[in-house]
N, C-alpha and C positions, 0 to 999 in steps of 0.2 A: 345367498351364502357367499361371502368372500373368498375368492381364489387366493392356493397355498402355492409360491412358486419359488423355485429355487434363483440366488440370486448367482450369476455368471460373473460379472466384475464389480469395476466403480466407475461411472464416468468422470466427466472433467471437475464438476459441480459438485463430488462426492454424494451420488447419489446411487445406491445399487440399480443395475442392470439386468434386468427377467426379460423371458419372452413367452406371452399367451396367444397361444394358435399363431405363430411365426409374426409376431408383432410385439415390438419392441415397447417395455416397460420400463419408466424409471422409477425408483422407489426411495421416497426418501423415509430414512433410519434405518436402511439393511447393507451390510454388510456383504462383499463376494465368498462366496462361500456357503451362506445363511441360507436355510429354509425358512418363509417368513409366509405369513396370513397377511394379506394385504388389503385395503380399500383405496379404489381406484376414483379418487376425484377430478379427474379431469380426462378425457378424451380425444384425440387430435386424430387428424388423418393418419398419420404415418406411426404414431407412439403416444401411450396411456403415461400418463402420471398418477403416481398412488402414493400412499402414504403404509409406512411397516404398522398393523397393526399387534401384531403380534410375532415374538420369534421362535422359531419352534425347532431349529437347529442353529447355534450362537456359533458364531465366527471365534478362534483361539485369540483372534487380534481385538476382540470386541473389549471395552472395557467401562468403567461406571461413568457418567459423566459428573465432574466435579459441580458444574453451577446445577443451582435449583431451576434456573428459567429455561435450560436447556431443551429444545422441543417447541419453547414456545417462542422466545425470544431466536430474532433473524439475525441476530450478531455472527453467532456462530452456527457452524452444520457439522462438525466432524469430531463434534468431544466425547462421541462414543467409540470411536477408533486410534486406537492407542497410538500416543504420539513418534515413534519411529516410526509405525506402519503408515501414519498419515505423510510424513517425510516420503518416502519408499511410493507412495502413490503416486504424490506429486511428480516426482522423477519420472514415473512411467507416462503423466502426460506429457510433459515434457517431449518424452523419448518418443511419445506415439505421432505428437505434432509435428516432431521435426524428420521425422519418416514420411507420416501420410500426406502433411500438405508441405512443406521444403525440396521431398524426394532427396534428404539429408541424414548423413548420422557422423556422429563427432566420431575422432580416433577416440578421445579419451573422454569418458563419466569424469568428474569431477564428483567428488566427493560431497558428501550434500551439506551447507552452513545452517546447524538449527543450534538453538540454545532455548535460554528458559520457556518451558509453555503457558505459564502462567504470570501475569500481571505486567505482561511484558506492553503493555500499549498504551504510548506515550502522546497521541493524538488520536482523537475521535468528534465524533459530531453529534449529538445526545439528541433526542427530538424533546420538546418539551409543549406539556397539553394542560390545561385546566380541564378538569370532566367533571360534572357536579355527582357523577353517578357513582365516582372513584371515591366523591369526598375529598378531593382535595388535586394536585398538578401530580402528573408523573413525567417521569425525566430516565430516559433511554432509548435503548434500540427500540425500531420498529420490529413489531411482528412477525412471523413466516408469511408472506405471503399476502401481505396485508399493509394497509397502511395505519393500523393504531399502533398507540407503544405500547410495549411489554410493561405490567404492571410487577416492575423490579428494585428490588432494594440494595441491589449490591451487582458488582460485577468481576466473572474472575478471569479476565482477559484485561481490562484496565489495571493502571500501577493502583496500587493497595490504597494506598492516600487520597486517589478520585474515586474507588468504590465506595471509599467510605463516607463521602461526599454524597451522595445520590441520594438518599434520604432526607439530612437537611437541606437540599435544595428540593426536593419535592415540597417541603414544608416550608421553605424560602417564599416558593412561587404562592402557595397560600397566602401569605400576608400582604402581596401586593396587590396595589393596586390595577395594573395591567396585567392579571396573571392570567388572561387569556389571550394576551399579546406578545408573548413569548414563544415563537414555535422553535426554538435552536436554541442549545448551548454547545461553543464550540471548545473544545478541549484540546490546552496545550501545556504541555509538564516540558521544564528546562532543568539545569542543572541546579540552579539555585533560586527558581522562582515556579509555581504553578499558575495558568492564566487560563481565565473563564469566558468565554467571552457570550455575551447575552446578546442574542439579535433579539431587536426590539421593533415591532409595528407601531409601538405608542410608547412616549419614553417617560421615566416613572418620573412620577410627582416628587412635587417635595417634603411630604410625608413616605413615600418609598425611600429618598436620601440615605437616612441613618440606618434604617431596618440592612440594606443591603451593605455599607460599610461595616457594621456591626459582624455582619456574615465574614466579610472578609477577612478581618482581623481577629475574628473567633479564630477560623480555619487558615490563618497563615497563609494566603494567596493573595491574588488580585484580580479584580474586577473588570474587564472591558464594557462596551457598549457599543455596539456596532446598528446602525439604524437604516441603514442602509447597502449596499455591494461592500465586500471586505475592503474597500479603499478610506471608508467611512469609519472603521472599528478605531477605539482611542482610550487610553486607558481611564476609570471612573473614579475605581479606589483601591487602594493609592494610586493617588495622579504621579509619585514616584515611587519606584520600586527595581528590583534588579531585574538585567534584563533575559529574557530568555534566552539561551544557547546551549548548544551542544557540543561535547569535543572529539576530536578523532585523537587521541594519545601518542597513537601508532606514531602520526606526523607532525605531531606539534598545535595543532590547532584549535582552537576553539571558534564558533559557528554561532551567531547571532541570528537570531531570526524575530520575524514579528508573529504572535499567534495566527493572522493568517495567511503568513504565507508557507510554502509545500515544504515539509519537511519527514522523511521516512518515521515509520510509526513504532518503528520496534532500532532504540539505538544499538543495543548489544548488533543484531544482528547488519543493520548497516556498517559497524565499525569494520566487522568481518567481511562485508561486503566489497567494501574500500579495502581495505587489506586485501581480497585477493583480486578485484582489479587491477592494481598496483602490481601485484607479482605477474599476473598475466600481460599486460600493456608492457611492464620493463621501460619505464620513460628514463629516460635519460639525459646530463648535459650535452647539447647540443643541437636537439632535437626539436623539431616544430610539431605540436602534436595539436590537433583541433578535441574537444568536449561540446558538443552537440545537447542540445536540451539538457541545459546545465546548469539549470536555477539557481539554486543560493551559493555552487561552488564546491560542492560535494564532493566531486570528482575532480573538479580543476583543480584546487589549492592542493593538494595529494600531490598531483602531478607536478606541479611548479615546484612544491616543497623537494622533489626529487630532485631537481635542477633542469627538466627541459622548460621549452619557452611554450608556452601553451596560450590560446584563445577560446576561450567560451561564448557559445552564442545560445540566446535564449529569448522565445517569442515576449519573453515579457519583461517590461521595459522596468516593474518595481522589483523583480527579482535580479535583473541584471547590475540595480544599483546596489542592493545587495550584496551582490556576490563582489562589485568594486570594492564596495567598503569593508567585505570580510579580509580578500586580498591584503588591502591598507593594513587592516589591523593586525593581520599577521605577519608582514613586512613580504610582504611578495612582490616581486617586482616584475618577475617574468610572468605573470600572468594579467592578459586583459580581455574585455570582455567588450560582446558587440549584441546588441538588438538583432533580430532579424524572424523571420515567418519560416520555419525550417519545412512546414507543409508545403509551401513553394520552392523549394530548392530546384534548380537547374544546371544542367551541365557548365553552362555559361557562368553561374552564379556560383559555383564551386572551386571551379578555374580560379576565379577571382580572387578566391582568399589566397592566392597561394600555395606552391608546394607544401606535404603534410607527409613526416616518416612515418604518423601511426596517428588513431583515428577512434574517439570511446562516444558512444553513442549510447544514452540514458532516455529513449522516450518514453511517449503517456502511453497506455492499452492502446491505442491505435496502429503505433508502431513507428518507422519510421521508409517508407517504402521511396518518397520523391529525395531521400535524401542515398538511399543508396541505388537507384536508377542514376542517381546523379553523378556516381561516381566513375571516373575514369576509366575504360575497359582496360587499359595498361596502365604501367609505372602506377603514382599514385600510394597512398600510405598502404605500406607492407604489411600493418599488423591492424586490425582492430577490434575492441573489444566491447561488446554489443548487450550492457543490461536492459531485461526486460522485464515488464512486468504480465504478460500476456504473451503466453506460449504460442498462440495462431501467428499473432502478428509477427512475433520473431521468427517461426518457422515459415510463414508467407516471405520476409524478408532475406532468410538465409536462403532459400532458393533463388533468387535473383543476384545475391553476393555470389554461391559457388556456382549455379551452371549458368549463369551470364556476369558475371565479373572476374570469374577464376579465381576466387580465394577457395580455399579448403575448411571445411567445421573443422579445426584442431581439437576444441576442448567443450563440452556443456554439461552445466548442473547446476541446480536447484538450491534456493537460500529460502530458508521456511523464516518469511517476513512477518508472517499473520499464522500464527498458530492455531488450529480447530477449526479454520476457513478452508472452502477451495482454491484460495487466492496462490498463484505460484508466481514466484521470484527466481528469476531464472538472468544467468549471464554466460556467455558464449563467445571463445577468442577465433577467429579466422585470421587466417594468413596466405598471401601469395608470393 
C-alpha cells in the first residue's frame, strides 16, 4: 500500500518535502501544503524519492498545467504551481542559501523580475532520435529521468514559431537520409532571423540538399550544420541571411551573436536584468569599472554606453572577439576586452589590471570564488554587483565577500529567467 504523507515545503529542485518515520522525502508533483499518496522509487541512505501519486488534499497555489507533456517531458517541473508562487519560491531559496551556506542576509529584497510565463525561450537544445518503434524521428526534451525524448508535438515554454516547428522537423528527420545521425538540434531565435542548427555524425547526401532547403524556406528560417565542436557550425541554407541579434533598447544597442555562442534564454527578462544592474552598479563618467565573465558584452556595453571606461575579461577567446566587435558596432570606445582564465585569478593577477571603483561579476553555476578570494582585503572597488545563476555558489561566495573582505549584502533578488523550472536567476549588490 502506498504511504499518504503530508507535504512540509518545496525544495530547491521544486520538489515537495515529507518525512516517513523521521526521514526525509522528496516528492515530485506535491505541493507544500498538500496531503498526497505517494510511490516511492528510489531509496537512499539518508532520503527516499517518490513520485505524487495522487493528491488528496490540493495546495490553493496548485494550478492546471498548461502543456500536455507535462509530467512526462524533463523540460519543465513547476507548471503545476502557479506562477507568482513559483516566483515567491525561488526567492525563498534564494533567501535560505544565503542564510544557511553565506551566514548572509541583504538589507533590502529586491523586488523579484518575472514577465511572460509562456513562450518566452529563445534558446534551447532539442535532442533528436530516429526510433523505428515511434515510426518515425522525435525532436525535444528528454524525459524525467531518463534519457529518451519526450514523444512531443509542441512546446509551451519555446517562442510559438519553434513549437510549431517540432512536428515538421520530426517529419524532416524522416525523409533523410542520416536521420539516425542527427542526435541535437540547437535552437536560436534573433530579432529578425530564426536558426537551426543540425549537429550532424554523418553529413547529408546530396539527395538530403533540396529536401532540407525546401524546409527552410517553407518555415522562413535558416539552416546551420554543425559536424563537429560548435567552432565547426556554418550556415547551410541560406548560406546568406540576417544575422542574429538582440537589443537592449534601454541603451541603445543591438547584440549580434552566432547560434552558438551563450546568450540569455529569456530576452524580455535579460533586458530587465541589465536594467537593474545598471541602477545598482551606477557606473559613471570617470570611472574604471572591470565585467568579469562577460561574454558577448551583455553587461559591458550598458556600462560603457553610461560613460565609465570599462574592461571585460572572458575565458573565451570567440566570445571576447565578439564582444570587440559588438563594442565597434555600437561605437564604443571606452570599452575593451581581455582573454583570460578567471578560474585562476590571484591576488597578484588582480593587482595587475589595475585600480577598479566598482566591479559586475556574471559567472557559469560554479560561481565565482578565486576571483573574489582574490580581491583586496582594503580599498579596492567600493561597490559590486554579483549576477548569479546558482544560489549556493553566490551564497558560498557572498560569505567570503562580507565576513572576509568586509563588503555588506546591500541588496538580493530573484529574476524568473526560466519559468516552470527550478532554475533561479538571482543578482546581488555589496558595498564597502
Amino acid at each position: 500500500m502506498n504511504p499518504v504523507v503530508d507535504i512540509l515545503s518545496l525544495d530547491h529542485e521544486g520538489h515537495g518535502v515529507a518525512r516517513i518515520d523521521s526521514k526525509v522525502t522528496f516528492v515530485d508533483g506535491a505541493l507544500a501544503g498538500e496531503r498526497a499518496e505517494i510511490s516511492i522509487y528510489r531509496k537512499h541512505a539518508k532520503y527516499n524519492s517518490a513520485n505524487a501519486v495522487a493528491i488528496l488534499k490540493a495546495s490553493a497555489q496548485r494550478t492546471e498545467p498548461k502543456c500536455t507533456y507535462f509530467g512526462r517531458c524533463g523540460g519543465c517541473s513547476m507548471q503545476h504551481l502557479e506562477p507568482s508562487a513559483q516566483v515567491a519560491a525561488k526567492q525563498r531559496v534564494l533567501e535560505e542559501n544565503l542564510a544557511r551556506i553565506g551566514k548572509v542576509r541583504p538589507d533590502i529584497i529586491l523586488a523579484a523580475l518575472h514577465g511572460p510565463s509562456w513562450h518566452y525561450r529563445t534558446r534551447a537544445r532539442l535532442s533528436a532520435r530516429w526510433v523505428d518503434k515511434k515510426g518515425g524521428g522525435l525532436v525535444g526534451f528528454r524525459e524525467k529521468r531518463s534519457s529518451f525524448i519526450a514523444d512531443m508535438t509542441s512546446c509551451e515554454v519555446l517562442t510559438a514559431d519553434v513549437s510549431a516547428l517540432i512536428q515538421p522537423l520530426r517529419e524532416l528527420i524522416g525523409q533523410l537520409s542520416n536521420a539516425d545521425r542527427i542526435p541535437q538540434i540547437e535552437i536560436a531565435v534573433g530579432e529578425a532571423i530564426t536558426v537551426l542548427v543540425f549537429r550532424l555524425l554523418e553529413p547529408w547526401s546530396e539527395a538530403d540538399t533540396p529536401i532540407v532547403q525546401a524546409f527552410a524556406e517553407r518555415h522562413g528560417i535558416q539552416i546551420w550544420e554543425q559536424r563537429k565542436g560548435p567552432e565547426t557550425a556554418r550556415p547551410f541554407w541560406p548560406v546568406v541571411a540576417p544575422e542574429l541579434s538582440y537589443s537592449l533598447p534601454e541603451f541603445g544597442l543591438v547584440m549580434p551573436f552566432r547560434p552558438t555562442e551563450f546568450t540569455q534564454v529569456n530576452t524580455g527578462i535579460n533586458r530587465a536584468l541589465v536594467s537593474r544592474a545598471m541602477r545598482l552598479l551606477a557606473p559613471r563618467a570617470g570611472e574604471r569599472i572591470a565585467d568579469l565573465f562577460c561574454g558577448l558584452g551583455n553587461f559591458t556595453l550598458p556600462i560603457a554606453r553610461r560613460g565609465a571606461s570599462v574592461i571585460g575579461i572572458e575565458g573565451s577567446e570567440e566570445l571576447v572577439a565578439r564582444a570587440r566587435d559588438n563594442a565597434l558596432r555600437n561605437g564604443l570606445g571606452n570599452a575593451q576586452f581581455e582573454v583570460d582564465n578567471l578560474f585562476e585569478m590571484s591576488p597578484e593577477k588582480f593587482a595587475a589590471l589595475g585600480p577598479f571603483d566598482k566591479l559586475l561579476i556574471d559567472p557559469p553555476r560554479s560561481g565565482a570564488i578565486e576571483v573574489v578570494k582574490a580581491l583586496p582585503d582594503a580599498g579596492g572597488p567600493h561597490r559590486l554587483v554579483y549576477v548569479s545563476c546558482d544560489p549556493a555558489t553566490l551564497a558560498r561566495d557572498a560569505e567570503v565577500l562580507v565576513h572576509v573582505k568586509g563588503y555588506t549584502l546591500k541588496a538580493a533578488g530573484v529574476a524568473n529567467m526560466f519559468p516552470h523550472t527550478a532554475h533561479v536567476e538571482s543578482i546581488a549588490l555589496f558595498e564597502r
